[in-house]
Structure formats: structure tokens, C-alpha cells
Predicted model as a PDB file, atoms N, CA, C, CB and O in Angstrom, pLDDT in the B-factor column:
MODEL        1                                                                  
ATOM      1  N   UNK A   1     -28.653 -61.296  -7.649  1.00 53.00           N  
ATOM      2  CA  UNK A   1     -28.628 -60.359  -6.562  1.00 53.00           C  
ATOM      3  C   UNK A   1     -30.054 -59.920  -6.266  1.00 53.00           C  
ATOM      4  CB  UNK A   1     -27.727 -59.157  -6.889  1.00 53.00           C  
ATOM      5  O   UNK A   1     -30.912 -59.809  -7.141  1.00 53.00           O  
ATOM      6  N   UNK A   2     -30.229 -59.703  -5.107  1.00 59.00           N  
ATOM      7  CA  UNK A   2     -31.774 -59.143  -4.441  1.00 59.00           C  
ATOM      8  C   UNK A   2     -31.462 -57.850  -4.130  1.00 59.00           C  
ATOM      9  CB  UNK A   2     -32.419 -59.925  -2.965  1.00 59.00           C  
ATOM     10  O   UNK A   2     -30.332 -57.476  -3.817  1.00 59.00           O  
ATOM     11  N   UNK A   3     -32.403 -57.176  -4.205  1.00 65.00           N  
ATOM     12  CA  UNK A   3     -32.294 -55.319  -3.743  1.00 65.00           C  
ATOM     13  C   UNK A   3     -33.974 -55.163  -3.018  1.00 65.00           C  
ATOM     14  CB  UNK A   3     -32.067 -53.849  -5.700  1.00 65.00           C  
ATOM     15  O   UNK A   3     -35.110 -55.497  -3.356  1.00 65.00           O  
ATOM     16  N   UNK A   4     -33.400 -54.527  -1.962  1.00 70.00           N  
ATOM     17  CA  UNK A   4     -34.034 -54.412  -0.899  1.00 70.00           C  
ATOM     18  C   UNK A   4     -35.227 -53.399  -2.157  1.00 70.00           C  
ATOM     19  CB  UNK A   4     -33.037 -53.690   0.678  1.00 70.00           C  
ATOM     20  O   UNK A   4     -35.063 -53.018  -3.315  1.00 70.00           O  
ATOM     21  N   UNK A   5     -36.295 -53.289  -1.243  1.00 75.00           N  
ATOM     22  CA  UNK A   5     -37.776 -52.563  -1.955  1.00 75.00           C  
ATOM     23  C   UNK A   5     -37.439 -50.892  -1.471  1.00 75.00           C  
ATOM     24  CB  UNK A   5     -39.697 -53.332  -1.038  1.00 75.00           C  
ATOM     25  O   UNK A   5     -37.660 -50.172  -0.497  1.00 75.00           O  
ATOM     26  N   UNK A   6     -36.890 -50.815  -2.560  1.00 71.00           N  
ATOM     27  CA  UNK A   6     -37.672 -48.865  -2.344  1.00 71.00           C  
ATOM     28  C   UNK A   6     -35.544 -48.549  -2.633  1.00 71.00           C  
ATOM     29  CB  UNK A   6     -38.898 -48.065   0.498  1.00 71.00           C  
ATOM     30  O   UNK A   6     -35.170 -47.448  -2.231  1.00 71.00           O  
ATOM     31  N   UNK A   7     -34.918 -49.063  -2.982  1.00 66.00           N  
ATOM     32  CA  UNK A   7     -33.224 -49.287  -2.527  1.00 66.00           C  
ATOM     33  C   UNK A   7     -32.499 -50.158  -4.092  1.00 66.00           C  
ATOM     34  CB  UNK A   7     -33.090 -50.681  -0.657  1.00 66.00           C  
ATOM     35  O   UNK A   7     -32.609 -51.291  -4.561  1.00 66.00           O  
ATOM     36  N   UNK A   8     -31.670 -48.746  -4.541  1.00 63.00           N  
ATOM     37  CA  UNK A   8     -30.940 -49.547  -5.765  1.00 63.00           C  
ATOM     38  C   UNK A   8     -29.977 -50.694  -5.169  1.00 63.00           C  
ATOM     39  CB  UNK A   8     -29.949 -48.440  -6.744  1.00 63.00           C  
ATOM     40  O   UNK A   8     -29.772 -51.003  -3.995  1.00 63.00           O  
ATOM     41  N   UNK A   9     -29.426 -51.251  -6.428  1.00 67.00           N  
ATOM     42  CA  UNK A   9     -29.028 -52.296  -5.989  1.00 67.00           C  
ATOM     43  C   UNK A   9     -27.314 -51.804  -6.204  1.00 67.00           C  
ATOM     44  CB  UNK A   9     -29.733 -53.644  -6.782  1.00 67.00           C  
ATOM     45  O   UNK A   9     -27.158 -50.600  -6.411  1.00 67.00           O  
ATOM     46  N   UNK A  10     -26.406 -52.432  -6.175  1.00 67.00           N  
ATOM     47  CA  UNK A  10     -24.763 -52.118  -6.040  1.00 67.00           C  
ATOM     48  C   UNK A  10     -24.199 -53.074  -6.149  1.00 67.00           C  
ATOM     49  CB  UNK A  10     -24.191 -51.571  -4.885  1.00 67.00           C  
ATOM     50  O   UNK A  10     -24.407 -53.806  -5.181  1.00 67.00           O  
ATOM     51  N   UNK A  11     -23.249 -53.679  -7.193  1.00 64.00           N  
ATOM     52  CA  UNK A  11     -22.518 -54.650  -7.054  1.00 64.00           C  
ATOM     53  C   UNK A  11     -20.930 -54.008  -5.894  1.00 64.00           C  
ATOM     54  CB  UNK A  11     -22.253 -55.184  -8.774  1.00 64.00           C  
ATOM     55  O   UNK A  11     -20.496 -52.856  -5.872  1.00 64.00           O  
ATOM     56  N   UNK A  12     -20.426 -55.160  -5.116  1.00 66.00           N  
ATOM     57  CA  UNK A  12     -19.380 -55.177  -4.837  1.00 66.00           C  
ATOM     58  C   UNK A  12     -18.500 -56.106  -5.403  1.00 66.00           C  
ATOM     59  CB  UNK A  12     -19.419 -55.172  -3.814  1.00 66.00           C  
ATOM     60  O   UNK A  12     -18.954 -57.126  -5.923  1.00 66.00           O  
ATOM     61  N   UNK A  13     -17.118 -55.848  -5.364  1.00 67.00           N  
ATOM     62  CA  UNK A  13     -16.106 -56.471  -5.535  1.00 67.00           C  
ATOM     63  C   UNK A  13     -14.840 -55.973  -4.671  1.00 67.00           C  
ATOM     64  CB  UNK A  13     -15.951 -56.457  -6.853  1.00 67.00           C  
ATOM     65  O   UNK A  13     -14.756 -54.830  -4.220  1.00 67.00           O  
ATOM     66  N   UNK A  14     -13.795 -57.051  -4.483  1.00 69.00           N  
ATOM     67  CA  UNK A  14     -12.353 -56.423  -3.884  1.00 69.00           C  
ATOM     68  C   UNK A  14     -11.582 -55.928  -4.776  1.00 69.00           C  
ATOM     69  CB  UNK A  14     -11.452 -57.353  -3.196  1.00 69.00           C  
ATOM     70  O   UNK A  14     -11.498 -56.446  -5.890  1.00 69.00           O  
ATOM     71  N   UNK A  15     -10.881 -54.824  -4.423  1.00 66.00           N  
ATOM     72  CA  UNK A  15     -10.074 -53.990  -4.958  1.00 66.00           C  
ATOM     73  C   UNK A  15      -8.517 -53.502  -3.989  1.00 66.00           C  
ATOM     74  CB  UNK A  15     -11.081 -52.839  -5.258  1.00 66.00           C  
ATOM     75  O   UNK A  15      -8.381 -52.465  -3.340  1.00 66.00           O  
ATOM     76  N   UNK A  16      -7.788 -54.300  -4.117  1.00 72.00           N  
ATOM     77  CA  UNK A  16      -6.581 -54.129  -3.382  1.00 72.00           C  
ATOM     78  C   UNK A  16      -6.828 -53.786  -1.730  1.00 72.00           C  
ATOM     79  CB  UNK A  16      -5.778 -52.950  -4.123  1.00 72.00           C  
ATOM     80  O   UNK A  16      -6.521 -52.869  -0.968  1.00 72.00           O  
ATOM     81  N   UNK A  17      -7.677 -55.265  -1.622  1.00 72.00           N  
ATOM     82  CA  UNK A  17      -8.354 -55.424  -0.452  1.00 72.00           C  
ATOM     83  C   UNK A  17      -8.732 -54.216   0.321  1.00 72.00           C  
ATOM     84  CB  UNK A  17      -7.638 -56.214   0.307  1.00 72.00           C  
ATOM     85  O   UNK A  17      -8.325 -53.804   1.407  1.00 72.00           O  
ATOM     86  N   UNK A  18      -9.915 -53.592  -0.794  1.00 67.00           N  
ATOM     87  CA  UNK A  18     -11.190 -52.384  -0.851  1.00 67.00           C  
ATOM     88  C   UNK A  18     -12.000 -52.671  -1.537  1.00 67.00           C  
ATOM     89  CB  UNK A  18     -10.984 -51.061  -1.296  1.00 67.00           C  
ATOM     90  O   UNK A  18     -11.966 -52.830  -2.757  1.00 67.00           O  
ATOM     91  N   UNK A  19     -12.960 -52.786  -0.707  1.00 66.00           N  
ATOM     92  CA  UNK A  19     -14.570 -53.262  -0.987  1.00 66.00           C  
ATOM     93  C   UNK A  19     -14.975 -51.889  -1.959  1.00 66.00           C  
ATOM     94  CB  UNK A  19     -15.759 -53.430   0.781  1.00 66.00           C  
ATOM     95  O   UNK A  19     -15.394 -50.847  -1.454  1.00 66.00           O  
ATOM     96  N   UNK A  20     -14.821 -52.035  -3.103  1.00 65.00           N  
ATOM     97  CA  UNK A  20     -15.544 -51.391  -4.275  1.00 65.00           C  
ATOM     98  C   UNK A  20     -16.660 -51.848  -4.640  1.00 65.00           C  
ATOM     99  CB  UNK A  20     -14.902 -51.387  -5.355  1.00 65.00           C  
ATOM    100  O   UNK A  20     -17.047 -52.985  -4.909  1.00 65.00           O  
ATOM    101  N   UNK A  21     -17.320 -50.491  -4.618  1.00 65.00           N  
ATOM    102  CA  UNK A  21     -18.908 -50.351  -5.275  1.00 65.00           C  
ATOM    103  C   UNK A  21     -18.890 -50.238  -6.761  1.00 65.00           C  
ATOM    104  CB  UNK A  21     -19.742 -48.951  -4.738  1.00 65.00           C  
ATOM    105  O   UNK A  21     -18.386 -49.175  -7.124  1.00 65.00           O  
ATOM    106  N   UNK A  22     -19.319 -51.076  -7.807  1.00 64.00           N  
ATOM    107  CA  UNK A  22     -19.089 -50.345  -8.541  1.00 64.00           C  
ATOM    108  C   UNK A  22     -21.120 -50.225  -9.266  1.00 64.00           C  
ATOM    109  CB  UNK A  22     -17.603 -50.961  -9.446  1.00 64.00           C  
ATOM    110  O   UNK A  22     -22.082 -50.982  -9.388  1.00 64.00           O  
ATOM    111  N   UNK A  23     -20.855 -49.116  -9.477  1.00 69.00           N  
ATOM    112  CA  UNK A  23     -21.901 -48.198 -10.100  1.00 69.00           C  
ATOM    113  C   UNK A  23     -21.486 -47.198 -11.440  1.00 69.00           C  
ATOM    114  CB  UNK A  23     -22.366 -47.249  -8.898  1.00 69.00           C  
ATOM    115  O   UNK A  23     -20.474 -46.497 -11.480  1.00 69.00           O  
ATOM    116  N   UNK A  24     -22.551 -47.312 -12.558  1.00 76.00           N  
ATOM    117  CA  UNK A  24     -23.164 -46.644 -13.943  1.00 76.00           C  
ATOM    118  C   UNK A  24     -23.251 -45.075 -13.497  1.00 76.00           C  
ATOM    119  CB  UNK A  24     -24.905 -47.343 -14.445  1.00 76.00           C  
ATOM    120  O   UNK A  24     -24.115 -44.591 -12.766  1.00 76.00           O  
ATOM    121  N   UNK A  25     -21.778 -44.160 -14.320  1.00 80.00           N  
ATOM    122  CA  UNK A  25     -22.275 -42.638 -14.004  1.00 80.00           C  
ATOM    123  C   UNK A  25     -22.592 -42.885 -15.716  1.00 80.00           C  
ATOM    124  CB  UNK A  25     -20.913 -41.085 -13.252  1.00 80.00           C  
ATOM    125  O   UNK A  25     -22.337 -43.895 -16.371  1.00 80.00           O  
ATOM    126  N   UNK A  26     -23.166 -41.738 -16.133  1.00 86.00           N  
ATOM    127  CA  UNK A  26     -24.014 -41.100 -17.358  1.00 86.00           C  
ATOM    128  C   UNK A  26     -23.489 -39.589 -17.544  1.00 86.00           C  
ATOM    129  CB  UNK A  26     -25.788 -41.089 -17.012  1.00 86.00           C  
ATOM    130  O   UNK A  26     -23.656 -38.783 -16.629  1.00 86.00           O  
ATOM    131  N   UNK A  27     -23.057 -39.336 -18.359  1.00 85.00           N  
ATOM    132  CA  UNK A  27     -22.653 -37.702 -19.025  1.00 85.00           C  
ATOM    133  C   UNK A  27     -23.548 -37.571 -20.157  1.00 85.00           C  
ATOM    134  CB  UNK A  27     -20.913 -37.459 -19.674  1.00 85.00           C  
ATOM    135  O   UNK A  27     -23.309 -38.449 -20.986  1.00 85.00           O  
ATOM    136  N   UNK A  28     -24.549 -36.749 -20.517  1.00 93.00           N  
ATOM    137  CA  UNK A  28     -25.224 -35.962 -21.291  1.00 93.00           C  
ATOM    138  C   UNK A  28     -24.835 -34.656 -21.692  1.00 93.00           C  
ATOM    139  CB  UNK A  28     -26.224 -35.888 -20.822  1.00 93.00           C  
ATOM    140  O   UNK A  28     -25.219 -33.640 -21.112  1.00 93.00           O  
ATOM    141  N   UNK A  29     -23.924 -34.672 -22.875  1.00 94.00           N  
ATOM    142  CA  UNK A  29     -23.451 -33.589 -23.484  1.00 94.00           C  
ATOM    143  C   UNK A  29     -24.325 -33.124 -24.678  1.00 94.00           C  
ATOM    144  CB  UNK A  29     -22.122 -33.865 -23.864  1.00 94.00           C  
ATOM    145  O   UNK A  29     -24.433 -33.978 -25.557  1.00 94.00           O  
ATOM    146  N   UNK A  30     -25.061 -31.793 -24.929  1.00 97.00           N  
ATOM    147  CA  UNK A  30     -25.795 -31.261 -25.778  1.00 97.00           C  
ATOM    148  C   UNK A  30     -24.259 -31.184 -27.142  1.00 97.00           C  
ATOM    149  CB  UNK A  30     -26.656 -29.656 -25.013  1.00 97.00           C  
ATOM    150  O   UNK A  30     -24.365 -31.593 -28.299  1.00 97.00           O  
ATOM    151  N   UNK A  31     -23.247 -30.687 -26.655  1.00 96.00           N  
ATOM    152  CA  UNK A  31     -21.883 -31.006 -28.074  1.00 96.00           C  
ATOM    153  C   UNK A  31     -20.808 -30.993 -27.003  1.00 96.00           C  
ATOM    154  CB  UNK A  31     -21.501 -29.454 -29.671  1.00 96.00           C  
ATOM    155  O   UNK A  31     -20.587 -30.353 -25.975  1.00 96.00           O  
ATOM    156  N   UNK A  32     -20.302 -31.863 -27.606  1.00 93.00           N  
ATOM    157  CA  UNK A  32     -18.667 -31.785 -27.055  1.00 93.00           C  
ATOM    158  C   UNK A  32     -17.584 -31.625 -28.556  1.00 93.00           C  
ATOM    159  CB  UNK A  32     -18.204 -33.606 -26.033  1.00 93.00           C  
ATOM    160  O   UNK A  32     -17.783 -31.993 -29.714  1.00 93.00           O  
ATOM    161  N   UNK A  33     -16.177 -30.775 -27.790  1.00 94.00           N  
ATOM    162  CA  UNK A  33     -15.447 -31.164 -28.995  1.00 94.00           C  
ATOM    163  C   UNK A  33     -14.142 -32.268 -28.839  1.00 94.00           C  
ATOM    164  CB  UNK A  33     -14.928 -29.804 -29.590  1.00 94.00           C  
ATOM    165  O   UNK A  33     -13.656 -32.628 -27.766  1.00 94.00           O  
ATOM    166  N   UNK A  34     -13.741 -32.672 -30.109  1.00 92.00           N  
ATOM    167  CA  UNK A  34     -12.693 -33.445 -30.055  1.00 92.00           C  
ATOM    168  C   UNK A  34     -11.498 -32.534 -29.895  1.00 92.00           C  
ATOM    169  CB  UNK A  34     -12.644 -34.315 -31.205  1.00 92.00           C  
ATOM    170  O   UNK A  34     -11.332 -31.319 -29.792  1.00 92.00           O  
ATOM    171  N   UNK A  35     -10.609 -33.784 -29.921  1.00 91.00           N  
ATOM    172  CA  UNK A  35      -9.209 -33.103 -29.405  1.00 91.00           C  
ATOM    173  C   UNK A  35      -8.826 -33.207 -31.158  1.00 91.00           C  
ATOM    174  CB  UNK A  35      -7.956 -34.206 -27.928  1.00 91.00           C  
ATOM    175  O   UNK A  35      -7.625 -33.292 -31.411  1.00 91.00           O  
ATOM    176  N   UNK A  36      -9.524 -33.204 -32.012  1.00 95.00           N  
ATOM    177  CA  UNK A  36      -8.940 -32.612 -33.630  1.00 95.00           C  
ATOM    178  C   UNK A  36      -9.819 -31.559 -33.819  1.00 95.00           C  
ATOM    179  CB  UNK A  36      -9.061 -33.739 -35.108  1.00 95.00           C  
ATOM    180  O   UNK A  36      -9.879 -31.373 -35.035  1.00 95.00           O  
ATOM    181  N   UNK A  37     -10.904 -30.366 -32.924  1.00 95.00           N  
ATOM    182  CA  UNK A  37     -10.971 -29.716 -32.982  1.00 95.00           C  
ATOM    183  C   UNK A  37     -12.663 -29.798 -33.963  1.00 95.00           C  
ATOM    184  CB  UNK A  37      -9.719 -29.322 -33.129  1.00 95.00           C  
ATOM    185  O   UNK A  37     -13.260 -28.770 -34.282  1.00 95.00           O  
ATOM    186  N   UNK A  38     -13.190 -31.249 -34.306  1.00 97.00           N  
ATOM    187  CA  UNK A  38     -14.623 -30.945 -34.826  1.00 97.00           C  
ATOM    188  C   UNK A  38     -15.055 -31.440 -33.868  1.00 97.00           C  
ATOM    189  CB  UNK A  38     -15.223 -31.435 -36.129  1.00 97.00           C  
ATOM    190  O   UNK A  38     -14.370 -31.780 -32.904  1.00 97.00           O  
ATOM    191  N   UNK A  39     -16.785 -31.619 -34.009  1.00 97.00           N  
ATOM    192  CA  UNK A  39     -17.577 -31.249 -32.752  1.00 97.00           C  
ATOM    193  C   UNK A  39     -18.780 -32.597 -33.123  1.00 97.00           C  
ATOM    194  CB  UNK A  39     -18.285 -29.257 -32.718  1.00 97.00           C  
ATOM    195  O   UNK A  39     -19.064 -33.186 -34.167  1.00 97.00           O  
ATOM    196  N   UNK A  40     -19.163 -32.680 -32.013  1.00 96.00           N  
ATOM    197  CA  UNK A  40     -20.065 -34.146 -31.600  1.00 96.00           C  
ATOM    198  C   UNK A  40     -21.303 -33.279 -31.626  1.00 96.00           C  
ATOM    199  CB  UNK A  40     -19.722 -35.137 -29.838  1.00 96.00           C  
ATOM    200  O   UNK A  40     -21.005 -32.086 -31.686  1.00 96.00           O  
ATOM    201  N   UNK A  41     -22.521 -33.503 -31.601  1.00 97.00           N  
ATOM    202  CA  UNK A  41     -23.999 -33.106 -30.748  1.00 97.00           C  
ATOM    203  C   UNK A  41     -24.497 -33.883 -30.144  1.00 97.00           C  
ATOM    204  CB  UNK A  41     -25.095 -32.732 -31.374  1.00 97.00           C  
ATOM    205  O   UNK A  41     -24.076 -34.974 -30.529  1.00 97.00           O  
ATOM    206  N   UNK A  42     -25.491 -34.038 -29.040  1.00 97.00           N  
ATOM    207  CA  UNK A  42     -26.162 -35.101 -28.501  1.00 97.00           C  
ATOM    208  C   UNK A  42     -25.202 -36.419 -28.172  1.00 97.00           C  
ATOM    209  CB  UNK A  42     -27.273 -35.422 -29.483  1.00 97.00           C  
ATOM    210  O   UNK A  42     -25.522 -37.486 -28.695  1.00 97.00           O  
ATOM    211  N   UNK A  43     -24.024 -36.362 -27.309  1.00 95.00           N  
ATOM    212  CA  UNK A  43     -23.262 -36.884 -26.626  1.00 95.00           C  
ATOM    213  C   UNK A  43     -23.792 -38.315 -25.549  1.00 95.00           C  
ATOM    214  CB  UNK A  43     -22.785 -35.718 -26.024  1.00 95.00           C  
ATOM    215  O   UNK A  43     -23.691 -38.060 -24.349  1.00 95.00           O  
ATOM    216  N   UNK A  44     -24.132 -39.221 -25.766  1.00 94.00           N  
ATOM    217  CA  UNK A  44     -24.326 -40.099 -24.345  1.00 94.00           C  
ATOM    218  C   UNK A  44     -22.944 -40.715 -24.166  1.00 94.00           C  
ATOM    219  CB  UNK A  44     -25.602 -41.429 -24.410  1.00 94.00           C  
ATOM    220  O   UNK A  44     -22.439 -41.528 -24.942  1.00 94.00           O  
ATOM    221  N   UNK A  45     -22.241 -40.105 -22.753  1.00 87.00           N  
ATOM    222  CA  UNK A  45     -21.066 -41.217 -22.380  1.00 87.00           C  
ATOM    223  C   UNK A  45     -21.572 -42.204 -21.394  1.00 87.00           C  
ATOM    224  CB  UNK A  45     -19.701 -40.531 -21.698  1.00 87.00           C  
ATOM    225  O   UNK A  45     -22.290 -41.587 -20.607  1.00 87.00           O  
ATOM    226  N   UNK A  46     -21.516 -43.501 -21.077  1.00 86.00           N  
ATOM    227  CA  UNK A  46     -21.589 -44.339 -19.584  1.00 86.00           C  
ATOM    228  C   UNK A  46     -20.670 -44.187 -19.484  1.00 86.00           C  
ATOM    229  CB  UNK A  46     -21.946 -45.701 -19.234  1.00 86.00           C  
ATOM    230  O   UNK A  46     -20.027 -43.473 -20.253  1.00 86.00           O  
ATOM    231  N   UNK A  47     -20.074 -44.928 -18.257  1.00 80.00           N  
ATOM    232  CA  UNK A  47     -19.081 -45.422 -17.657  1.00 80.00           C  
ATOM    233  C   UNK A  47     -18.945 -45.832 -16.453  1.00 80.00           C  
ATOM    234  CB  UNK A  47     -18.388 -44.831 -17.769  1.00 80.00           C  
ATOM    235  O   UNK A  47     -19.412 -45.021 -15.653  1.00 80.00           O  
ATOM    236  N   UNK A  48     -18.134 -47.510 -15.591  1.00 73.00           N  
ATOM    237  CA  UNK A  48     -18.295 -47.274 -14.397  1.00 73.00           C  
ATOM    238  C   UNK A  48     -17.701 -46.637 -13.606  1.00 73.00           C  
ATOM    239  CB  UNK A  48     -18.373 -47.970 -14.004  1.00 73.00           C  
ATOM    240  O   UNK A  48     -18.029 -46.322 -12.462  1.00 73.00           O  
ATOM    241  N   UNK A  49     -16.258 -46.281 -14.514  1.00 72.00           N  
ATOM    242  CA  UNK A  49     -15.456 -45.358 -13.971  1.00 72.00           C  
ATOM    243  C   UNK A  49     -15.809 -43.951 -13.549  1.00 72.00           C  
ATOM    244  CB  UNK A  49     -14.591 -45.285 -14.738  1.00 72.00           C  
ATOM    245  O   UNK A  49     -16.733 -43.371 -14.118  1.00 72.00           O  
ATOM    246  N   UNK A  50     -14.962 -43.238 -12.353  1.00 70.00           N  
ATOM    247  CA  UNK A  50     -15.818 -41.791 -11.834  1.00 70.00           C  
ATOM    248  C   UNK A  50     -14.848 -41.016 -12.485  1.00 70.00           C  
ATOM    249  CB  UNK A  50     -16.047 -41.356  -9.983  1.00 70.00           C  
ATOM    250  O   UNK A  50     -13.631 -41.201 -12.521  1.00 70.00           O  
ATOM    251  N   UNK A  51     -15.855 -39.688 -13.248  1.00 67.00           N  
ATOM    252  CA  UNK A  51     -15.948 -39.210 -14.082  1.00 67.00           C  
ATOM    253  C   UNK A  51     -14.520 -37.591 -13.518  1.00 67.00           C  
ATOM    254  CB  UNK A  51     -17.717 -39.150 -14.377  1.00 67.00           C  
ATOM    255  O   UNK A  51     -14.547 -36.425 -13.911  1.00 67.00           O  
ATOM    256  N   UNK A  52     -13.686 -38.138 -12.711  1.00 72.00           N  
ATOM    257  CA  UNK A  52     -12.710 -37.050 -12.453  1.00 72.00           C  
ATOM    258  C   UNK A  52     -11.667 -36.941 -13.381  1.00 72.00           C  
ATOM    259  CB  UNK A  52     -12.113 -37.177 -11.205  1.00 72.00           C  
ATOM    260  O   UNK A  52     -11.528 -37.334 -14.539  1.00 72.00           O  
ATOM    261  N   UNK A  53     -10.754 -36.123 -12.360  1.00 75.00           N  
ATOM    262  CA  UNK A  53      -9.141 -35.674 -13.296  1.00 75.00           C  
ATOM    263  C   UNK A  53      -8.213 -37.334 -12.903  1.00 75.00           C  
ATOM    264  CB  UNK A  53      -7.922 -33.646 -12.237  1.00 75.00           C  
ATOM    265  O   UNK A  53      -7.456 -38.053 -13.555  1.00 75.00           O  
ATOM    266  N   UNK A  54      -8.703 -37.377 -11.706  1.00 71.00           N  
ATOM    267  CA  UNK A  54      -7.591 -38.511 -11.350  1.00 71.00           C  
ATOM    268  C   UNK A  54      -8.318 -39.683 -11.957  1.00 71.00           C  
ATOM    269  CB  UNK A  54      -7.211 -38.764  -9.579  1.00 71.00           C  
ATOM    270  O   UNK A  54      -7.489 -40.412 -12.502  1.00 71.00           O  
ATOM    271  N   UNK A  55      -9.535 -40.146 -12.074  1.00 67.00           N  
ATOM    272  CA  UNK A  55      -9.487 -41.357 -13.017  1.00 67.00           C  
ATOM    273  C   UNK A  55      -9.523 -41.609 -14.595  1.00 67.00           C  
ATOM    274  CB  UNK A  55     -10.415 -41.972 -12.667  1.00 67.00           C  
ATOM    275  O   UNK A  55      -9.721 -42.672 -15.184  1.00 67.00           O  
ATOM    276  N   UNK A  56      -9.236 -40.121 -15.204  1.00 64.00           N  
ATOM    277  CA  UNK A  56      -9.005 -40.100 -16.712  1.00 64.00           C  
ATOM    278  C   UNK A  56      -8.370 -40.619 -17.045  1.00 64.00           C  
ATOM    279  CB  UNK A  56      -8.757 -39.294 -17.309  1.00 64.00           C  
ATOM    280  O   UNK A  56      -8.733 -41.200 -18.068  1.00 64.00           O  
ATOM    281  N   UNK A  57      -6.910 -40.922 -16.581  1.00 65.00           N  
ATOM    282  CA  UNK A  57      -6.122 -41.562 -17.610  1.00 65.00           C  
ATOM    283  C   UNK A  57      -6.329 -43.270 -17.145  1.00 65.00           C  
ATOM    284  CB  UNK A  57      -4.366 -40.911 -17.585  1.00 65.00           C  
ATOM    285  O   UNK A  57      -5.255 -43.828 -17.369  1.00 65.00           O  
ATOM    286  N   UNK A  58      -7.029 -43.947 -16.758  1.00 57.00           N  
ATOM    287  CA  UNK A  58      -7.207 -44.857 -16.628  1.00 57.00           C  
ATOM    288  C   UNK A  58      -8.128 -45.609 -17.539  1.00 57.00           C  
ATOM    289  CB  UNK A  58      -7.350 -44.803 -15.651  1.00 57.00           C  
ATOM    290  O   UNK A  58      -8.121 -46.796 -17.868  1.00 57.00           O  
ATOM    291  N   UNK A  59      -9.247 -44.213 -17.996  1.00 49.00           N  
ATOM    292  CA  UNK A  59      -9.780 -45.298 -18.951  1.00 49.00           C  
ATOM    293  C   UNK A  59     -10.650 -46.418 -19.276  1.00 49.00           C  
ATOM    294  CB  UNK A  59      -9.195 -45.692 -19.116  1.00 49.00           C  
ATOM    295  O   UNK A  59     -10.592 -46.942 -20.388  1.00 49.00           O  
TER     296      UNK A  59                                                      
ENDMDL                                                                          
END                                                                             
């Protein structure tokens, strides 16, 4: 793939014939806790998935 100068680049693909972008979000958590109630520090999540309520359970 080529990316224009000064312009990130974006993969596409079809998605139930919808042109999906897909793009890298990043979460930086100083602590998060688990769902057993102990605790993380210095958290990096990726994902290309977007980081809402409706695409959580997807995963």
C-alpha cells in the first residue's frame, strides 16, 4: 500500500457489503481492575476493534 505524503495510511476491506476502515485504537491505563477484583498497573490495550459498549462483547 502507498500513503499519500503528510496522510496516514488505512486499510479497507468489505464488511456485509460496507467498506470498513480498519484502524489501531490504543488504551493507556495507569491501573485497571479485574473482574476478580485485583489490580493491573501500567495497562497497554491495542485493538482494531472500537473501544465502545456495543463492540465489547464481540471481542
Amino acid at each position: 500500500m502507498f500513503c499519500r505524503d503528510g496522510a496516514g495510511c488505512i486499510a479497507k476491506r468489505s464488511v456485509y457489503d460496507v467498506k470498513a476502515y480498519n484502524h489501531n485504537k490504543f488504551l493507556l491505563a495507569s491501573r485497571v481492575v479485574l473482574d476478580d477484583g485485583t489490580s493491573r498497573s501500567n495497562v497497554v490495550f491495542q485493538s482494531s476493534g472500537n473501544l465502545t459498549p456495543w463492540d465489547a462483547p464481540t471481542r
